[in-house]
TORLORO-875646 format. One record per residue (C-alpha): residue in three letters; x, y, z. Coordinates in steps of 0.25 Angstrom, whole numbers, plus 5000, padded with zeros to 4 digits. Layout:
# residues N
ALAXYZ
...
# end
This chain:
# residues 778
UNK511148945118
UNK509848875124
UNK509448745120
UNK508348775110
UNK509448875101
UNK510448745101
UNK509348655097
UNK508848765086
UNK510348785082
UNK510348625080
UNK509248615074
UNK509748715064
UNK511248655061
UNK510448525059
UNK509448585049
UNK510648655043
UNK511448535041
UNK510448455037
UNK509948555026
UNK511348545022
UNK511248395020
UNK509948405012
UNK510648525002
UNK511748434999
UNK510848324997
UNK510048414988
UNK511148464981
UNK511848334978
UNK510448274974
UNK510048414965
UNK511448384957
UNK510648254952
UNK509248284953
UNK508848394943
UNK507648474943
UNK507048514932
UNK506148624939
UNK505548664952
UNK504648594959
UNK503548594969
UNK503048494980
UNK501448504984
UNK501248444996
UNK500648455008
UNK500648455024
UNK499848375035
UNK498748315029
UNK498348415018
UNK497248495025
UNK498248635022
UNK498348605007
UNK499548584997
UNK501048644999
UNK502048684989
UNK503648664991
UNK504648704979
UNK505848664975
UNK507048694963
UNK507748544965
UNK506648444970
UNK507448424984
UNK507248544992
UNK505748604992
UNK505148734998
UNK503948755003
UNK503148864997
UNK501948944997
UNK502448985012
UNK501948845016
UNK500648885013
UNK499848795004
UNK499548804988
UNK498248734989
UNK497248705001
UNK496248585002
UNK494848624995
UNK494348504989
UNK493948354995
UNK494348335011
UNK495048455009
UNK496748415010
UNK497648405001
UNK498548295003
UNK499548234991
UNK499548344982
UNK499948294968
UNK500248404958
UNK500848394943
UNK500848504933
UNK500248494919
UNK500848504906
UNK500048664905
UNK500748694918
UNK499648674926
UNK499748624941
UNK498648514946
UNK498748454960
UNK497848334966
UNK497948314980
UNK497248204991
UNK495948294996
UNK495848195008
UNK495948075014
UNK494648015012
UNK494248094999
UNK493848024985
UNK494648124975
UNK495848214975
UNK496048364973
UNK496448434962
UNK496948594958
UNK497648664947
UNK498648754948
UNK499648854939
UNK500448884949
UNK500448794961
UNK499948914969
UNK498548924965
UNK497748814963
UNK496348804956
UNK495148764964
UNK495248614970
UNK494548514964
UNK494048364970
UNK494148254961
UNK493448134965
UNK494148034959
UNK493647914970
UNK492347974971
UNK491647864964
UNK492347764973
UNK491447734985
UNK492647654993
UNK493747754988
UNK494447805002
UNK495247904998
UNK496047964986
UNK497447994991
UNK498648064987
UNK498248104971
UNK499448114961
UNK499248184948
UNK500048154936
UNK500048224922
UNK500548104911
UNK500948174899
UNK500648054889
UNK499348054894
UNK499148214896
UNK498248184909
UNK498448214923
UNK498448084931
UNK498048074945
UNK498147964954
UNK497847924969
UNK497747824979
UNK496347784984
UNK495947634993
UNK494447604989
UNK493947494999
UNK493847354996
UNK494847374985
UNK496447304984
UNK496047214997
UNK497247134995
UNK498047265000
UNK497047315008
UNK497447325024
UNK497047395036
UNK498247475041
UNK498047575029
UNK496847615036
UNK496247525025
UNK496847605014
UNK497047545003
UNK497547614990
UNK497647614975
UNK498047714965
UNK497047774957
UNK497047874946
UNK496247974935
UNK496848054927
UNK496048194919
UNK496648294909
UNK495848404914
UNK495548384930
UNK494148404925
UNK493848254920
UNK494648134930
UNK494547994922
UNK493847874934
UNK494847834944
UNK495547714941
UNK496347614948
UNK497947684943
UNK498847584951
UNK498547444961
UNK500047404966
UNK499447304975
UNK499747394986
UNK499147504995
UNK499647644985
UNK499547774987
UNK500347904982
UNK500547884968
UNK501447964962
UNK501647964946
UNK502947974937
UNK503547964924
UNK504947924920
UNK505647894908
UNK504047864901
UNK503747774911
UNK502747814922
UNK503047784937
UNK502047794951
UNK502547814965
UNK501647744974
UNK501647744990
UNK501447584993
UNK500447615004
UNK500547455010
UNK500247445027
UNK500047305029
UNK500647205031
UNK502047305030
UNK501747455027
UNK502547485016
UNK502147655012
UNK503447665004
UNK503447724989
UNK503447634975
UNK503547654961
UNK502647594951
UNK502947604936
UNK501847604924
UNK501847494914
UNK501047604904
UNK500447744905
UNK500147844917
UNK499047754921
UNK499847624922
UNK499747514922
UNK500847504934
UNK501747404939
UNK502247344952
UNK502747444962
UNK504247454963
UNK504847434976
UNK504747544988
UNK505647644985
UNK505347714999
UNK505847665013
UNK504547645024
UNK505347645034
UNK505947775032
UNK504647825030
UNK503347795022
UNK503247875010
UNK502147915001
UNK501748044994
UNK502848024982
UNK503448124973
UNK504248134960
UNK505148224954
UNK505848194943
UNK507548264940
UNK508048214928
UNK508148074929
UNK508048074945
UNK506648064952
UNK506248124966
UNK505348054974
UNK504748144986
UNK503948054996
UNK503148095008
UNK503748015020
UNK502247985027
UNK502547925040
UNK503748015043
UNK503448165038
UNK504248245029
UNK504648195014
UNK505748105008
UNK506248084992
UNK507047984984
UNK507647994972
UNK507747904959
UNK508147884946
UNK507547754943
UNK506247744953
UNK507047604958
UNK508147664965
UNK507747784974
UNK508647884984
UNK508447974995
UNK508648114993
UNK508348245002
UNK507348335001
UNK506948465009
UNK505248485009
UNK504448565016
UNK503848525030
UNK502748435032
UNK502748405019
UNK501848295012
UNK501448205001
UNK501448304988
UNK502048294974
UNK502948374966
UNK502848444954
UNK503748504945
UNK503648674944
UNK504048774932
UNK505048884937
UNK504248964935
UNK503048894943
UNK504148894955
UNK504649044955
UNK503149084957
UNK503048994969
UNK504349044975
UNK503649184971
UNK502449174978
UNK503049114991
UNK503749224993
UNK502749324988
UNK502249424998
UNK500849445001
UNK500449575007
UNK499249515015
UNK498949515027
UNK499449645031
UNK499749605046
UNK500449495051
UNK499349455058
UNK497749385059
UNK496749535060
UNK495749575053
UNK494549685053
UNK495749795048
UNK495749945048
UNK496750005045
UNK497050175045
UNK498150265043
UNK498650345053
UNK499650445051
UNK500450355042
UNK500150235049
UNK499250115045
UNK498450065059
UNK497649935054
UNK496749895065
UNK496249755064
UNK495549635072
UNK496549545078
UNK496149405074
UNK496849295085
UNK496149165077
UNK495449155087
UNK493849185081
UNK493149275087
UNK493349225101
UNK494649315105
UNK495149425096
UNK496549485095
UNK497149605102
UNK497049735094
UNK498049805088
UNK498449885077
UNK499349875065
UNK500249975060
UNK500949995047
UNK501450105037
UNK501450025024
UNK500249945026
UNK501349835025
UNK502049805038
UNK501149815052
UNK501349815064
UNK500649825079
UNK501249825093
UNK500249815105
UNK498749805106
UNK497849935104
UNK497249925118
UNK498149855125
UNK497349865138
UNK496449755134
UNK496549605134
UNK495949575119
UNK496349425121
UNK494949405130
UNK493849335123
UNK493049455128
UNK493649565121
UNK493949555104
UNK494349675097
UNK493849675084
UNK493749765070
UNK494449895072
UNK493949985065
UNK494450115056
UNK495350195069
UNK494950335068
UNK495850445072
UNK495450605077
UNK496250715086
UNK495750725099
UNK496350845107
UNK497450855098
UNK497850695097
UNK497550595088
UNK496350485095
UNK496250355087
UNK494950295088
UNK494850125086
UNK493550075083
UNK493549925085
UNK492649805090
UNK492549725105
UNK491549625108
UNK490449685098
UNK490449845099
UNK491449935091
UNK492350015101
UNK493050135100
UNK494450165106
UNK495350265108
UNK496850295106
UNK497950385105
UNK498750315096
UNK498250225082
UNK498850105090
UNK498350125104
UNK498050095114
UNK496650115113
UNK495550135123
UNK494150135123
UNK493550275117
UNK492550265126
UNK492850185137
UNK493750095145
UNK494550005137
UNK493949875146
UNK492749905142
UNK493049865128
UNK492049745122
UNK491449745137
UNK490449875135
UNK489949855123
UNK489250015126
UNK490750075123
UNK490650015110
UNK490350125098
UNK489550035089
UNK488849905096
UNK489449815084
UNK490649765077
UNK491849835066
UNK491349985069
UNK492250045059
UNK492250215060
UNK492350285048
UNK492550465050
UNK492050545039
UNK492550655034
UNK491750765043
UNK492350675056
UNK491150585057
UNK491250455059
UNK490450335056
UNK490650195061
UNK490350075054
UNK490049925059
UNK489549785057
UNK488549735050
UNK488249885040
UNK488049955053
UNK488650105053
UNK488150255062
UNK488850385065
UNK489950385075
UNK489950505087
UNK491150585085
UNK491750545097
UNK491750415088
UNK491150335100
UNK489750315096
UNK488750325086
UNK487950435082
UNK486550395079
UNK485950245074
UNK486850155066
UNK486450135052
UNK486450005043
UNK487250005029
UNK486649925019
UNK487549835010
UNK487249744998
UNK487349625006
UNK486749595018
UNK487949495023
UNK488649495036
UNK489549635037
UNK490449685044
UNK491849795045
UNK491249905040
UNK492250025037
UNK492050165029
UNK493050225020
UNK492750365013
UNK493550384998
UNK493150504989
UNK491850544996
UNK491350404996
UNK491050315009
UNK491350175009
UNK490750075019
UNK491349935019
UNK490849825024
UNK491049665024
UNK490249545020
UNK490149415027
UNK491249365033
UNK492449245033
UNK492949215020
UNK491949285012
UNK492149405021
UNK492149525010
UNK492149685010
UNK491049765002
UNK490549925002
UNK489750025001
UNK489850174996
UNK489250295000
UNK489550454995
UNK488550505006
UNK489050465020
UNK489550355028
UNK488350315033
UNK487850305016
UNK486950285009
UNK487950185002
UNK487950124989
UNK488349984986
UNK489349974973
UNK489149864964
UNK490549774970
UNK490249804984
UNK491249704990
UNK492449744987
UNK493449654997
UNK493149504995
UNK493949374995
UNK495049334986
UNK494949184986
UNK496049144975
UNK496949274982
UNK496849184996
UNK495949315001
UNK494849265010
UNK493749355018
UNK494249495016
UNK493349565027
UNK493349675038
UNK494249775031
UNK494549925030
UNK494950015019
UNK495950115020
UNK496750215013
UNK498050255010
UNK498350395016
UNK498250505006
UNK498150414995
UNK496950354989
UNK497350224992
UNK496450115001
UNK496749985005
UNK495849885012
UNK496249805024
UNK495249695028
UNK495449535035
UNK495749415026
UNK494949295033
UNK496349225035
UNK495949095042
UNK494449125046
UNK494149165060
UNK495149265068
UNK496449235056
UNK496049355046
UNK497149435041
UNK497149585036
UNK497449625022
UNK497649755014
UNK497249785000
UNK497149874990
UNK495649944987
UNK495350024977
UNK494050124972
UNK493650124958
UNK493150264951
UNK491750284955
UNK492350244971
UNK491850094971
UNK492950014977
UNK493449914970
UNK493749774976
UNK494949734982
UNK495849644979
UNK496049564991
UNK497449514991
UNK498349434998
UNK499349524991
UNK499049654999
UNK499549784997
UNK500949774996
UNK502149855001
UNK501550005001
UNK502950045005
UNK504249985000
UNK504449845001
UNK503949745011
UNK504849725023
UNK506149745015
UNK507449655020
UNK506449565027
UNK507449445028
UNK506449335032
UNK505549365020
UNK505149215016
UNK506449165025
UNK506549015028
UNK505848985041
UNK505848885053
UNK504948865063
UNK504648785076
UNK503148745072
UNK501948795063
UNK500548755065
UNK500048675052
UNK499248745041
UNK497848795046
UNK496748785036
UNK495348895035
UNK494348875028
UNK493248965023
UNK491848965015
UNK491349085006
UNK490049135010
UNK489749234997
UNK488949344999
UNK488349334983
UNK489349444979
UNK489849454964
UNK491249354965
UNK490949294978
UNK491649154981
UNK490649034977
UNK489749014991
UNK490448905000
UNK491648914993
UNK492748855003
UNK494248915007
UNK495348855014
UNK496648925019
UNK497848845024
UNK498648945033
UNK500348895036
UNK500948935050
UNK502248895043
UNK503648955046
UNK503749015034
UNK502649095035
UNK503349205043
UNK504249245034
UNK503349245020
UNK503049395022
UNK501649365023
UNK500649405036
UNK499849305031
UNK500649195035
UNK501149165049
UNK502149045055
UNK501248995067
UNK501948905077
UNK501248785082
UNK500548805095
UNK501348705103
UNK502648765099
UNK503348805112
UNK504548885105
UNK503948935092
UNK504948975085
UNK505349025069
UNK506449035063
UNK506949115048
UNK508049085039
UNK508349225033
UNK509449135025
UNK510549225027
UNK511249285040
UNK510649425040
UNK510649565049
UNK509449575054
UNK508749705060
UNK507449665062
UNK506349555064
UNK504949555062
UNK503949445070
UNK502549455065
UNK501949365076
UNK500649295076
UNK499549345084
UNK500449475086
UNK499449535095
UNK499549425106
UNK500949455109
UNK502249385106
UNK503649375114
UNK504749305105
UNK506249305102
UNK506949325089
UNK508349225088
UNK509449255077
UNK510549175071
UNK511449185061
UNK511549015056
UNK510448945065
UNK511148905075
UNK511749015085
UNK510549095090
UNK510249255097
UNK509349325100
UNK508749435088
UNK507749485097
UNK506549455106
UNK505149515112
UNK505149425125
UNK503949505130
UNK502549465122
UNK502149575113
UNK501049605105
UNK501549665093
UNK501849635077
UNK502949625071
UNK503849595083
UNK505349645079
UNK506649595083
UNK507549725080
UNK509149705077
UNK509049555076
UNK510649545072
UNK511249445061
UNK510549325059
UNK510049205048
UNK509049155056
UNK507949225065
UNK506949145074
UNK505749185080
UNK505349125095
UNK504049155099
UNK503949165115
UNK502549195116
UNK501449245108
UNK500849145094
UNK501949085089
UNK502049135075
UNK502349225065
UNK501749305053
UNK502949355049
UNK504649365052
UNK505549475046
UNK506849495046
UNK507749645042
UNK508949665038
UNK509849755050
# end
């Protein structure tokens, strides 16, 4: 055994042992710690740029993260982070969160939610805004007090020149009060007031109630001339609003940690107190019955987590957050970053040709390939279409395949790919729907370094054959002319469609359905990239008629659906049955992802529009992947680069239902573990780049037969070399399989892995991640 496999089969007997010591603990403390319900923890990581987290748990000790890790709600509002969230549930049932919207900001951020899920739009309330000398407003709690039916929130803030018998210089002159205003409707906010002045620096308020009497938890925020940064406990002398009394002693030790960000459950008559150790990472808790005495107790939390609150859930408010993190999301269809799609069936057989994006801009572009799949559900490439070339120089990007097009010549099939390098439209040549393909007319070097072999001199030619055989071609900006029929010119001058709107437009395609020609088109670009038509019952080339909803593909904000652009219809064959395939803007940049959805046409042929969806099409043959064992498995990892946040701005193009102007959008995206076996091509586990040994590892929970794996790889197309490892209780470890030569291809299998519990995935060479892991049963 090498030393890395004894220091892995260590690391594993430790982590077993000590997971046992915590479920005893857990155990012994759940037989006198009762829980009413469920219950959920909103934190969040790093400093808040990502937005807030979600963890579940059935007895207050042990949480799980969900959401696959992704974030509930992102920063829209104020400096744009959301640190300290505080969320409490009102007697209708209705979820309300406040959070720190920055460090420096004069108000806190405020949402609504039903679910915990879906949150209404983000709101600023500028409770310090009236303060010229207010430096911030830190770590809102919000409290609902029954007896006063009013939602109570309260924060810490310094204002300069105030409390000068506490104020020193080691806080970075910080120097804190509680403060507080309290609204029945988060429409109107009473004036700030001053809520509670201990004589000390104070931040992190928590509130409580017990046996009548109302309680606070504060951090005691003292630097000089000893720092202290422990937790108290301040009792009211009257109502929700004080007045308070002195600060009991430190019930929190500094010297194991300094502590802050406090949270209360409440079991029977036994309280929980979560806090946020600050200078240390990670979380600890106590327990009490009488907020005098107070014990440790252990708890598992999710990584990195920090300062958050905890709130009390329905069962039925926890099932539908178990169900949607484990719901399946058809879209993307490929596990991997392209876009432009087209997609055509040949011979029983989908071939979707796409961009591959490298997020790299436009500076380099990926290598082409092309995806194959029976079901319009599982795809899968291996190798390049023209492997002959090197697509990784700056000098040479393929882009926007076109609609391949396919004829007998001498008694074989020839298929002909129209696609884009370094401005003109080429055409090339193959035997095979896959390749390799050549130039049609020309060397393959000469591809994107004579512009004369190309067939039209722009961008996205898309071909479209009639049926009397001819062919018509189609490119950017509404240009469109007669193709040769040796399909590798034009014949006679291109001609000019004219659209409702004059905006920016490119990937044009034809379709034909019941006599009538169909010429699509997009609008602008980015985020408010969209799809509109025209019809025509005369020719290709029109004259066209414009319908009165002309775009029919356009951004589903609340669905999580930005940009839908460059697409392709299709159709089912021999049914009268289309789907259109078209990029999600994904991150912005080279990041877009395809998706596939249904369209539809009304009576009088007008299509209708198309529901964009992150749902997709769904299994159009059986079930999806049946007996895969690592479907939502638990997951290790060796690293994972932090959340990545995009941002976008609509640019409305004055249609019926566009977005307000300006309106902003943010996107966090996780490279979390987890995110490999969540049966989603949207998600992906992404090592961190200074990893040396990137590695994952799955749980499938049970020692299992497995036949075969499945690696989805980043980046596919770039190649990857990597080893497969097996073992049966973490410790003892063989080999399932390998590819030790770099290969471009997606997904890598590992075939007759043998028994096993846990499977773990070394990458030797290529990206160092995953958009997905399966596992069969032998």
């Amino acid at each position: 055994m090498t030393t890395a496999k004894r220091a892995c089969g260590k690391r594993r007997r430790y982590t077993r042992v000590i997971s046992c010591i915590w479920l005893a603990c857990g155990v012994l403390l759940l037989a006198r710690f009762s829980c009413a319900a469920p219950y959920v923890f909103s934190f969040f990581r790093d400093n808040g740029e990502a937005g807030v987290h979600l963890a579940l748990s059935e007895d207050a000790l042990n949480w799980r993260e969900i959401n696959g890790g992704r974030p509930v709600l992102i920063p829209r509002v104020g400096g744009r982070l959301t640190r300290d969230p505080s969320v409490c549930r009102g007697p209708d049932g209705v979820f309300h969160m406040v959070w720190t919207t920055s460090w420096k900001d004069k108000g806190f951020g405020v949402a609504h939610s039903t679910n915990l899920l879906d949150w209404s739009e983000q709101r600023f309330v500028p409770v310090n805004e009236d303060e010229p000398k207010a430096r911030n407003t830190w770590a809102p709690e919000i409290f609902y007090d029954g007896a006063t039916g009013q939602y109570v929130v309260i924060w810490a803030t310094t204002i300069e020149g105030l409390f000068p018998e506490t104020q020193v210089q080691g806080d970075k002159g910080h120097n804190h009060r509680i403060y507080a205003t309290t609204t029945r409707d988060f429409e109107t906010w009473t004036p700030k007031r001053l809520f509670y002045d201990g004589g000390f620096n104070v931040i992190d308020a928590f509130l409580f109630k017990k046996d009548g009497r109302y309680g606070m938890l504060v951090k005691d925020e003292t630097v000089e001339p000893v720092a202290r940064k422990n937790l108290r406990v301040v009792w009211s002398e009257g109502g929700v609003m004080g007045p308070w009394g002195a600060a009991g002693p430190a019930f929190t030790d500094n010297r194991e940690a300094w502590a802050e960000g406090p949270a209360v459950i409440r079991g029977g008559d036994r309280w929980l107190v979560y806090y946020d150790k600050y200078n240390k990472g990670g979380y600890g808790a106590v327990e009490t019955r009488d907020y005098v005495s107070f014990s440790p107790v252990a708890v598992t939390l999710p990584k990195g987590i920090r300062h958050g609150t905890i709130v009390e859930v329905d069962a039925a408010t926890a099932r539908a957050l178990e169900a949607h993190d484990r719901r399946v999301e058809w879209n993307p269809v490929v596990p991997d970053t392209i876009a432009d799609p087209t997609v055509v069936n040949f011979d029983g057989t989908y071939y979707l040709y796409a961009t591959t994006d490298v997020d790299q801009e436009l500076r380099v572009s990926g290598i082409p390939v092309v995806w194959k799949s029976r079901d319009l559900l599982n795809w899968s490439f291996d190798g390049s279409l023209m492997p002959d070339l090197d697509w990784t120089a700056p000098d040479r990007k393929y882009w926007a395949p076109g609609r391949v097009l396919r004829r007998q010549e001498a008694g074989a099939w020839k298929y002909y790919l129209f696609f884009t390098c370094e401005g003109p439209t080429y055409v090339a040549v193959a035997d095979r729907p896959e390749g390799p393909f050549r130039l049609a007319n020309g060397e393959n070097a000469e591809i994107g370094r004579n512009r004369a072999k190309g067939v039209v001199p722009d961008i996205d030619g898309c071909p479209f054959v009639d049926d009397d055989g001819k062919a018509t071609i189609f490119w950017r900006k509404r240009q469109a002319g007669r193709l040769r029929d040796d399909w590798l010119g034009l014949e006679g001058a291109p001609v000019t469609i004219k659209t409702r709107s004059g905006a920016y437009s490119e990937g044009p395609f034809m379709i034909k359905r019941g006599g009538i020609y169909y010429y699509f088109y997009t609008l602008s670009g980015h985020v408010d990239y969209r799809n509109a038509y025209l019809m025509s019952k005369v020719s290709p080339l029109g004259p066209f008629t414009t319908p009165d909803e002309d775009v029919v593909v356009r951004s589903d904000l609340a669905g999580g659906v930005w940009g839908p652009g460059h697409g392709f219809a299709f159709e089912a064959p021999g049914k009268d049955e289309w789907h259109f395939a078209y990029l999600e803007f994904g991150l912005g940049g080279t990041t877009r992802q395809v998706f596939i959805d249904r369209m539809a046409f009304n009576p009088d042929g007008t299509v209708r529009p198309v529901r964009v969806s992150r749902q997709g099409l769904g299994p159009q043959t059986g079930v999806r992947d049946p007996g895969n064992l690592a479907e939502f498995a638990a997951v290790e990892v060796s690293s994972a680069r932090p959340v990545r946040i995009a941002k976008g701005r609509m640019g409305p193009i004055d249609y019926p239902g566009d977005a307000p102007k300006g309106v902003e959008l943010l996107r966090a995206e996780s490279y979390a573990g987890a995110n490999a076996t969540d049966a989603s091509n949207g998600t992906r586990w992404w090592a961190e780049a200074k990893d040396a040994l990137p590695w994952l590892t799955v749980d499938l929970g049970a020692v299992r037969e497995v036949g075969r794996c499945e690696l989805a790889f980043i980046f596919p197309t770039r190649g990857h070399a990597w080893t497969l490892e097996r073992s049966e209780d973490g410790r003892v470890w063989q080999l399932g399989g390998s590819q030790t030569e770099r290969a471009a291809r997606s997904p890598h299998v590992a075939a007759a892995v043998g028994r096993a519990r846990y499977l773990r995935v070394r990458v030797l060479a290529g990206e160092p991640g995953l958009w997905s892991f399966k596992a069969f049963q032998r």
